[in-house]
N, C-alpha and C positions, 0 to 999 in steps of 0.2 A: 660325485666323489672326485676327487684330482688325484691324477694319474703323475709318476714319478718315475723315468725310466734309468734304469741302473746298467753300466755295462765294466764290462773288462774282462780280462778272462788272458787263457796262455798256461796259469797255472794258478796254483791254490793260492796264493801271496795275493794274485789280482782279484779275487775271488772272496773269501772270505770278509777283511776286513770291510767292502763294499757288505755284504751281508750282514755285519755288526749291525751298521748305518740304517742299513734299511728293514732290521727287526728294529733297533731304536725307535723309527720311524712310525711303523705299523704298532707301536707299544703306546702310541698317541692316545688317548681313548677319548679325548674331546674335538679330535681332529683325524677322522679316516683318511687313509691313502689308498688308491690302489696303484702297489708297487709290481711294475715289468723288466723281468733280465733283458736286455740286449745281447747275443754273443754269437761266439760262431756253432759250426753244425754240427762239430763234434766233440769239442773240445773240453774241460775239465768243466767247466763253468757250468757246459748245460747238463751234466748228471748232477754236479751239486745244483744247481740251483731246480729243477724237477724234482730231485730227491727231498729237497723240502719243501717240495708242495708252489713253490713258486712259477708265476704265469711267464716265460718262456718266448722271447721270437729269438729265429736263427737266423743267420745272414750269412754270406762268404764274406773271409778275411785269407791275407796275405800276411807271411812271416816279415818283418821290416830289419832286416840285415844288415850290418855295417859293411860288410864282407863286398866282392865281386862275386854275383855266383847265377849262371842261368835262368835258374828257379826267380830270381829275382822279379824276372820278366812277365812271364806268369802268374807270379803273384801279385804284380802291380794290376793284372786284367783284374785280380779277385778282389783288389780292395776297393776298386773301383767302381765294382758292381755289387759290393757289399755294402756300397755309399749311396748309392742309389736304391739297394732293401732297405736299408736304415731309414734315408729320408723318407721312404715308403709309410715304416710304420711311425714314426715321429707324426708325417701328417696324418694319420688315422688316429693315433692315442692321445695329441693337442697334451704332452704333458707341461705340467709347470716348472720343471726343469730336468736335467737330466747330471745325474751324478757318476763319472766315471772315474773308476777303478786302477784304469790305465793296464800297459799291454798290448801288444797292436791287436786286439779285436777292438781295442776300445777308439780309435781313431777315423775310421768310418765313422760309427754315430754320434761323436762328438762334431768332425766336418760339416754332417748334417743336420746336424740340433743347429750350426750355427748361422749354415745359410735358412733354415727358419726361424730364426731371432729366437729359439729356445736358448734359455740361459742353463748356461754347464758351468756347472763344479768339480773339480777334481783334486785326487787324493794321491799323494807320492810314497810308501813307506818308506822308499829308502834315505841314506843319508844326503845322496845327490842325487837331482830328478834322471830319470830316464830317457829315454828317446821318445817313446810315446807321451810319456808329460812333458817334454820340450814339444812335439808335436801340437801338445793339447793345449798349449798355453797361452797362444794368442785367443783361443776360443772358450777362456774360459774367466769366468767372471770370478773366481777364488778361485786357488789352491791350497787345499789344506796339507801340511808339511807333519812330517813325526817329531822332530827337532826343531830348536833353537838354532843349532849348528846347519841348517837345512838352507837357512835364508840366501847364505850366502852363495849359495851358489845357482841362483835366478838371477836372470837380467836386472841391474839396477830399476830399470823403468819396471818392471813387475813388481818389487818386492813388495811394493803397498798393495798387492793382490793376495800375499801369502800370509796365511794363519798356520800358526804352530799351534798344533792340538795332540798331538800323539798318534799313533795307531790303532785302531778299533779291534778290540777283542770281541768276540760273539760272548754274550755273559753265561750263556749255557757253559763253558769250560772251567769257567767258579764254580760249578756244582757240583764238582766229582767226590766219588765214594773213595776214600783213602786207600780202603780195603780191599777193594775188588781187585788189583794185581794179584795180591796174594792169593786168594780165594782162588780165582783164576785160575792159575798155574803153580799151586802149590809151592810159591816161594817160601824157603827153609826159613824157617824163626830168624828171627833178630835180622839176618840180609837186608843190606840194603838195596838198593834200587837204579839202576843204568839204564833210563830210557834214552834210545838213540834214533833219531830220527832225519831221515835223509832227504824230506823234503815230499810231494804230494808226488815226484817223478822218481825218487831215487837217488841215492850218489854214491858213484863207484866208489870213488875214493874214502869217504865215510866207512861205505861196506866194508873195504881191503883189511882197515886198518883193524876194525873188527874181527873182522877173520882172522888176520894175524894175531891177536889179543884175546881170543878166545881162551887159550890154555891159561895165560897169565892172571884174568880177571876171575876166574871160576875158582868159587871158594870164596873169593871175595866180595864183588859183586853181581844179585840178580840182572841179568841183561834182558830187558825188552826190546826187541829191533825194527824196523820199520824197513823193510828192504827198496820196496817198488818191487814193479812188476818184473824188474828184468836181471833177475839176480836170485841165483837160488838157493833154497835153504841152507843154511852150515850144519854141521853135525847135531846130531839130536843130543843134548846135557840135562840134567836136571837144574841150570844156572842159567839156561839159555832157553827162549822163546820168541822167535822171528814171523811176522805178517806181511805180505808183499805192500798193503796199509790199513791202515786202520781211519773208523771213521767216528761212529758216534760210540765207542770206547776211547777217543782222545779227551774229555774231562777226567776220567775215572783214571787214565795213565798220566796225567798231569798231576794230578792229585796223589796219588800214589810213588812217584817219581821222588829220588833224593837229588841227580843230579843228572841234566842231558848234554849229549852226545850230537853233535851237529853238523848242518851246514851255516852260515851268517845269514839267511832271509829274514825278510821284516816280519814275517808272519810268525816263526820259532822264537826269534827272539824278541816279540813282544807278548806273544802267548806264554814264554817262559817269563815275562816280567808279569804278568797279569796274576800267575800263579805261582810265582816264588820258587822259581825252582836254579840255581845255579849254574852256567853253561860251562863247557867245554864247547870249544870252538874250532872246525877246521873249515875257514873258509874257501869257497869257489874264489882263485886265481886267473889260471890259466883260462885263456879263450874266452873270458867274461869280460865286461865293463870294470871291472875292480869294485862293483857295489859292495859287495858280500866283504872283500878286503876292512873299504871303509868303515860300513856297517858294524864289523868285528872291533874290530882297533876303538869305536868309539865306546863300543861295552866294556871294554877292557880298560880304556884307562876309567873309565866310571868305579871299577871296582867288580860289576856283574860278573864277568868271563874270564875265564883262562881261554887264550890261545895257542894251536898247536898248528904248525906249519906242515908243509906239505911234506917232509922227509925227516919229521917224526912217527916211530913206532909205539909198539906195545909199552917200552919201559914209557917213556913221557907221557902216554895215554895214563899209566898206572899211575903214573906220580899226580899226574892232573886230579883222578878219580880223589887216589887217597887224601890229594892236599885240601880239597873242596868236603871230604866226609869225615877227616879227623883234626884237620886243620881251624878251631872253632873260630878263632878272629878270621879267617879268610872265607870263612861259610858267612859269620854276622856280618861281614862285611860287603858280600855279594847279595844276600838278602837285602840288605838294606837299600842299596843300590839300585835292584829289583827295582822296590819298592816306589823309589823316586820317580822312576818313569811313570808313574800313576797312569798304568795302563787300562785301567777297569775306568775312568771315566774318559776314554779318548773318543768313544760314542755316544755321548752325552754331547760332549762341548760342540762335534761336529754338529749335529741334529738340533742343537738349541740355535747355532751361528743359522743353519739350513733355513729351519722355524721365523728366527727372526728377518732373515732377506723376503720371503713370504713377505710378511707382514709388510713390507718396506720399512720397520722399524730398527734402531740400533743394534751391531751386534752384541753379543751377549759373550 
């Protein structure tokens, strides 16, 4: 059986969509895989990927900083010697290639897939690569991009390396029961639906504005919240119901959702293109690369999203909510939108392209 090793990790963004790819993968039935996570020891990647059941090595990794900062030093020991676990198990699993996620776990085993001629592929959600897929890029025989608009910002000499394919949605979050919010938590008749979600870590700012909008939206719309761990519940409502996260109830809250509440990652906002669900948008600015920025501004002139800046309140949240639930051209017209991104086959076209480099035959 050929072994496929998968890495990335940091946070759900890096995580998931590689997960799309490699249930794709293992959904082969005329062609087994046995698929292994790469990641670090503690980090997001190895409870999701254990938690479904998936084979697992851990390595030390280093945070890769733009910054000056002491930790730097230290961490450069860790990635170092997380580059030599890596290469470790690459030479024990002999896989046929290795697909990263990206993220700095994922740059150790990409390093080392490459000094043993394992050929790596990798994956950017955002709208401009990253540090670790700028990292990953000399060592990797494709890059798969989310956009059109993506190309342009790779090295001239690379861009005959990059495929635009979209971002991989796990197809399990097309199966949700519409109904289970309500059932749930007893959302009142006819209410519509606020799910908000701040990301697999959380985001203050997302929270704030909520808690500020609390009194505003009640009455109007059901709020489902997604806190993270580090942020504590808001007052207890019959409009409101907050989880520090959610996991295998995120199909049934997509599904049941009229409109979400956000930060700009790749992973919400292609999961909400997969599912049809309208965004509201407050992206991460400050102290970030400006992805999230981008990211946002490009759903929005699309039609998908309303954007709402960092020193917008409850009134502009309100107007955003109501303009997306009673506004029907601006609702059909975000759906629709949605829709274009044709999120539901961006793990298909990866895994066919994947299939076909196998073969050494054309891509597909």
């Amino acid at each position: 059986m050929q072994v496929i090793v998968f890495t990335g990790g940091g946070t759900g963004g890096h995580v998931y969509p590689g997960i799309a790819v490699l249930q794709t993968l293992q959904a082969q039935k005329d062609r087994p895989f046995r698929c292994i996570w790469i990641g670090s020891e503690t980090g997001i990647e190895r409870s999701i990927a254990e938690g479904l059941g998936l084979e697992y090595r851990a390595i030390s990794t280093g945070k890769l900083r733009r910054y000056f900062a002491w930790k730097n030093v230290t961490d450069l020991i860790q990635i170092f010697k997380g580059y030599f676990q890596a290469r470790r198990h690459l030479k024990e699993l002999k896989p046929v290639f290795v697909f990263s996620k990206g993220g700095f776990v994922s740059v150790p085993p990409v390093r080392a897939a490459r000094s043993l001629k394992i050929p790596v592929y990798s994956h950017e959600s955002d709208l401009d690569p990253g540090l670790a897929t700028r990292l990953n890029l000399t060592s990797s025989r494709v890059v798969f991009c989310a956009y059109r608009e993506s190309v342009k910002y790779f090295p001239a000499a690379a861009q005959s390396r990059v495929r635009v394919t979209g971002n991989p949605v796990r197809r399990e979050l097309m199966a949700g029961d519409p109904k289970w919010i309500r059932t749930a938590w007893n959302v009142p008749a006819g209410a519509k639906i606020l799910l908000v979600l701040g990301g697999s870590l959380g985001a203050r700012q997302v929270n704030q504005l909520v808690a500020q909008s609390l009194q505003a939206l009640e009455g109007r719309v059901f709020v489902v919240h997604q806190t993270g761990n580090q942020w504590e519940a808001l007052a207890d409502s019959p409009w409101y119901v907050s989880r520090p996260f959610f996991s295998t109830e995120m199909p049934d809250l997509y599904a049941g959702a009229d409109v979400i509440l956000g930060r700009a990652g790749a992973g919400t906002l292609w999961e909400a293109a997969a599912t049809g669900v309208p965004l509201i948008l407050l992206p991460l600015g400050a102290g970030s690369r400006g992805d999230q920025v981008r990211n946002a501004e490009l759903f929005a002139t699309r039609g998908a999203a309303v954007i709402l800046g960092p020193q917008d309140g409850p009134d502009e949240l309100l107007a955003a909510v109501e303009g997306l639930l009673s506004d029907t051209g601006a609702r059909t017209t975000a759906l629709r939108a949605l829709a274009d991104f044709d999120a539901q086959g961006a793990a298909d076209r990866i895994t066919n392209e994947l299939l076909a480099q196998l073969s050494g035959g054309e891509r597909v």
